[in-house]
C-alpha positions as CSV (number, residue, x, y, z in Angstrom):
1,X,113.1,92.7,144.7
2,X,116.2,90.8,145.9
3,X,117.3,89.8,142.5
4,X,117.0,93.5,141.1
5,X,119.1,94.5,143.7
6,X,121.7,91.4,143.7
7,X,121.7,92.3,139.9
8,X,122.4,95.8,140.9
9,X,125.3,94.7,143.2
10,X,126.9,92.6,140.3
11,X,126.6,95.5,137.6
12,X,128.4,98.0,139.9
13,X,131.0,95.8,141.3
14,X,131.5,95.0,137.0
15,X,132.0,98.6,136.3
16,X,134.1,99.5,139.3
17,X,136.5,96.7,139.4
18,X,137.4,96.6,135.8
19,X,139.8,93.8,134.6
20,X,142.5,94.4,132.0
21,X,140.9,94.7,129.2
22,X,143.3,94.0,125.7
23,X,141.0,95.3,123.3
24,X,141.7,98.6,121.2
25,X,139.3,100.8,118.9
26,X,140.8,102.9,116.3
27,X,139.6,106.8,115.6
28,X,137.7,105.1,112.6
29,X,135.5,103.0,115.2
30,X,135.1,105.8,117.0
31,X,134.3,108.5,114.3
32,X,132.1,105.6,112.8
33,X,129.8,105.1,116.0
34,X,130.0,108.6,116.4
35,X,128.1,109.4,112.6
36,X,125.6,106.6,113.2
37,X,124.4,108.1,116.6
38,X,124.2,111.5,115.0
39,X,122.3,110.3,111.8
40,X,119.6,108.1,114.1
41,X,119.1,111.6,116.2
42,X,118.7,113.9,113.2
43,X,116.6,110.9,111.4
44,X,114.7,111.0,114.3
45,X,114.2,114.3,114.4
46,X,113.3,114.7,111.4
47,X,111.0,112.5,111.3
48,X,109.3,113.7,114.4
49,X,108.9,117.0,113.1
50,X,107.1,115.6,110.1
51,X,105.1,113.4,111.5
52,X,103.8,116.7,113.8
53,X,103.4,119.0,111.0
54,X,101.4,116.5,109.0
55,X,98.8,116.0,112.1
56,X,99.2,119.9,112.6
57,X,97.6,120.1,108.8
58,X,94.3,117.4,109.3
59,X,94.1,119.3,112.2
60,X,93.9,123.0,111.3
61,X,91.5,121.0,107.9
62,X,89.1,119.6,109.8
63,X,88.5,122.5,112.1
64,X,88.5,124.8,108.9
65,X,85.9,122.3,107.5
66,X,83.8,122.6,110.7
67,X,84.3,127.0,110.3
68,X,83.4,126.7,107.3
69,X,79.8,124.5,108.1
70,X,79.1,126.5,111.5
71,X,75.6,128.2,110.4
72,X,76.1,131.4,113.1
């Protein structure tokens, strides 16, 4: 527990007591980065969504199958 928070400690004091930092990244980088995080979401989502509708299907084909054997 005293490490997470001495960890803690260090990662704020990093982010609020920035150095100079002499490093630039063009509008290219940027647009760059920008397109791969928007092609990994919509792949994702994608993805997701076919993954459901797939399951969806063997669902709604099994319990048609069972329908379609229920003697009533």
């Amino acid at each position: 527990m005293k490490l997470g928070r001495l960890f803690f400690l260090v990662l704020v004091m990093v982010f609020l007591l920035p150095g100079n930092a002499y490093a630039y990244i063009d509008p290219g980088s940027g647009a760059f980065v920008l397109q791969m995080l928007l092609a990994a979401f919509f792949g994702r989502c994608f993805y997701v969504g076919k993954t459901r509708n797939w399951i969806l299907g063997c669902v709604k084909k099994i319990i048609g199958c069972i329908k379609k054997n229920d003697p009533e």
